[in-house]
C-alpha positions in Angstrom: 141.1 123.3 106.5 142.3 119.5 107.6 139.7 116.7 106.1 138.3 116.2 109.6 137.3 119.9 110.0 135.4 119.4 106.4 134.1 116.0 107.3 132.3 117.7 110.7 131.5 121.3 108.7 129.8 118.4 105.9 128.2 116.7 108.8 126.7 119.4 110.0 125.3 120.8 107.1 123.6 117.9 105.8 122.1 117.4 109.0 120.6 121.1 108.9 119.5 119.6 105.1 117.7 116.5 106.3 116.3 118.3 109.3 113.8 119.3 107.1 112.5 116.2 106.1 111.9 115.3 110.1 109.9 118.7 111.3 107.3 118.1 109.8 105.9 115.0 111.3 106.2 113.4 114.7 109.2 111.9 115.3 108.0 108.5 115.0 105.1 107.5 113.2 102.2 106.0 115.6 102.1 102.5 115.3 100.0 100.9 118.3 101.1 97.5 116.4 99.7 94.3 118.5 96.6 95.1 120.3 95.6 94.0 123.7 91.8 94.3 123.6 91.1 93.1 126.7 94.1 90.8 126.7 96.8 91.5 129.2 100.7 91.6 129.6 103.7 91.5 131.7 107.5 92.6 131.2 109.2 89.2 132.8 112.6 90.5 134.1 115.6 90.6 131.4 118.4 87.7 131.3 121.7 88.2 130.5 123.2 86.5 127.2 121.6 85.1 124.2 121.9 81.6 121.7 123.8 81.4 118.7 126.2 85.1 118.4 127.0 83.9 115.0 125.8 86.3 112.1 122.4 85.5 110.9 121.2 83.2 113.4 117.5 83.4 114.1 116.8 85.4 116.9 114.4 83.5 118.2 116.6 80.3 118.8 117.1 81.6 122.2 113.4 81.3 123.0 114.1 77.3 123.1 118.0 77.3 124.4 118.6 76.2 128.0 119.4 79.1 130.2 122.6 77.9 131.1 124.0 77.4 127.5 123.2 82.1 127.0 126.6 83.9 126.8 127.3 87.7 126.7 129.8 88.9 124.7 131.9 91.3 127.3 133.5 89.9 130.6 133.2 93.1 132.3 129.3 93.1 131.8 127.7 95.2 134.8 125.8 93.4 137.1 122.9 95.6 136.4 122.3 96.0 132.9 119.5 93.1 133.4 117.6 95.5 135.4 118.3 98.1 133.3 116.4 96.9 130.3 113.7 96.0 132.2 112.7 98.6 133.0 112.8 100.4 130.2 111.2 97.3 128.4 108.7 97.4 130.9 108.2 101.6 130.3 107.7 101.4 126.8 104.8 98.7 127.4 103.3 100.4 129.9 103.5 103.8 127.9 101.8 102.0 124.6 99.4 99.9 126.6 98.7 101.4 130.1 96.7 98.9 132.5 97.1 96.1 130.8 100.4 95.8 131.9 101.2 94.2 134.9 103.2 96.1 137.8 107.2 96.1 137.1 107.6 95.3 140.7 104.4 92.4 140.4 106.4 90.4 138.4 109.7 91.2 139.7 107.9 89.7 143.0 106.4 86.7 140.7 109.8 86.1 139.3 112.3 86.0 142.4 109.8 83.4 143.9 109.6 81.3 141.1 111.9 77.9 141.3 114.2 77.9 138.7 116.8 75.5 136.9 118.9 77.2 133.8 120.1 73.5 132.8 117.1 72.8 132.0 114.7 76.0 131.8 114.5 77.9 128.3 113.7 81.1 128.1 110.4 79.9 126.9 108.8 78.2 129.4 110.0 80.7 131.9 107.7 83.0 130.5 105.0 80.7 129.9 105.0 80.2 134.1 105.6 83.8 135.0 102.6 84.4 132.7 100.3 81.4 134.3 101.2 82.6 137.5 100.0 86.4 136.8 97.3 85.4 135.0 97.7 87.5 132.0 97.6 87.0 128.2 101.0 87.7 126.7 104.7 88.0 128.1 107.7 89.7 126.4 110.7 88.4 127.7 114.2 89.9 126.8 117.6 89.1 127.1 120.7 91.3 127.0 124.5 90.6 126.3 126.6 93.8 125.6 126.0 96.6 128.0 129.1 98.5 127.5 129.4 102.0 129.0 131.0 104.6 127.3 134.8 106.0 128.2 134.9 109.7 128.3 132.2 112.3 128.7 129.0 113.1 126.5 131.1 115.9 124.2 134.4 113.5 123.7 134.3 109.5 124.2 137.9 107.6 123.6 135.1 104.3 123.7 131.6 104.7 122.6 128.7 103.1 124.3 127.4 99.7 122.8 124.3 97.2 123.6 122.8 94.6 122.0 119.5 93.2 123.9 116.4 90.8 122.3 112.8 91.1 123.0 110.5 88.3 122.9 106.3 88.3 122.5 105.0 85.0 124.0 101.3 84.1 124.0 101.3 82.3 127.4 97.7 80.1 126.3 99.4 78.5 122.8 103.1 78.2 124.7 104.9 80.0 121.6 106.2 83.2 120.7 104.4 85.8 118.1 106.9 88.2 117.5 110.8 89.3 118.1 113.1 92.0 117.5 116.3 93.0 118.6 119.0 95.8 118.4 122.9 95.2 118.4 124.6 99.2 118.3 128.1 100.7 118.8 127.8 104.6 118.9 129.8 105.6 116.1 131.7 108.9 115.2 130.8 111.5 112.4 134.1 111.2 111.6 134.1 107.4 110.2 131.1 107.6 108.9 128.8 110.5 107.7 125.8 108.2 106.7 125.4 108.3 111.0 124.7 112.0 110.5 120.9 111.8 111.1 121.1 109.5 114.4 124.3 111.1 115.6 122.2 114.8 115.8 119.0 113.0 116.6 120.4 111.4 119.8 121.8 115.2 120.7 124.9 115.2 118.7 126.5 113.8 121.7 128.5 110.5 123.1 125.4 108.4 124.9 125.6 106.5 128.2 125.3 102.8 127.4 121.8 103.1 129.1 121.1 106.5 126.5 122.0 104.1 123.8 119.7 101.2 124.8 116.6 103.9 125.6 116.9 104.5 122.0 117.1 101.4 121.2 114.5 100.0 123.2 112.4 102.9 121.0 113.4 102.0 118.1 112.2 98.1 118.5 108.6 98.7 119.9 108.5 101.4 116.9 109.2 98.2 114.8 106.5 95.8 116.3 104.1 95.1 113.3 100.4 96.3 112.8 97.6 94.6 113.1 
């Protein structure tokens, strides 16, 4: 038996082993996190790039950063991963908070008409006049910059599938924003590392599609906003 045959054998038995421990619960615990009693959002469309790529920098220095200064972090970056993250964004609001969510395609509408300069707009105040302009309470804004697609097919990849995107919470009355996560993920094989053993099976023990990846990951962040 070669040491990759044992490493997958390993794999698979100490995911059978920790499936255990995830059976008998719901997969994620409920966390309705920030409430919206009678308050109201919107999911402002996506932009592409974010502020300061170096490790450790605040996430939330892109809230304030000119438009035009965001960079991605691919030059092959597909000219609809914006949209992309959107809507999903925009799904796992709606699915947490139902009507008080704006329309996708209400502030898509509210967005294309808006005028706009990226020398001098931040992320920001974008949201603060996509939120005026709805009339609504909060708006989480997002930006992405990796959207890479996978190489190969879901049961062998020679490239996995990697995203990295932001969200943003603004409170569109005080001008500032309440909350932020992110989530910055290469797929990566059993194979280099068996600690991915639980999120390689729990993703279908297959190679993701870049959107696959960032679905998960766009679950994994509103699983993170924090509770009341």
């Amino acid at each position: 038996m070669n040491r990759l045959t044992a490493q997958v054998l390993l794999a698979w038995a100490m995911a059978l082993l920790l499936a255990g421990c995830f059976t008998a619960g719901p997969r994620h615990k409920p966390s309705p996190a920030i409430q919206l009693p009678g308050a109201t959002l919107c999911v402002m469309p996506f932009i592409k790039g974010r502020h300061a790529l170096q490790s450790g920098a605040p996430l939330d220095l892109t809230l304030t950063c000119p438009v035009s200064d965001l960079c991605v972090t691919q030059e092959d970056f597909p000219e609809d991963a914006n949209r992309v993250l959107t809507r999903l964004a925009w799904q796992a609001a709606a699915n947490r908070w139902g009507e008080a969510v704006t329309p996708m395609h209400t502030a898509a509408d509210t967005w294309a008409a808006m005028d706009k300069d990226p020398a001098v707009d931040t992320l920001l105040l974008l949201a603060r006049r996509v939120g005026a302009a709805l009339n609504v309470d909060y708006v989480m804004a997002g930006t992405v910059w990796r959207f890479r697609e996978r190489e190969g097919y879901a049961a062998s990849a020679s490239r996995p599938a990697s995203v990295a995107f932001a969200l943003y919470l603004v409170d569109v009355k005080q001008g500032t924003g309440v909350w932020s996560g992110g989530f910055d993920r290469t797929q990566q094989p059993l194979s280099e590392n068996l600690l991915n053993v639980v999120g390689f099976f729990k993703q279908g023990a297959k190679w993701l599609t870049a959107e696959e990846l960032a679905a998960a990951g766009m679950e994994d962040v509103f699983d993170a906003l924090p509770s009341e």
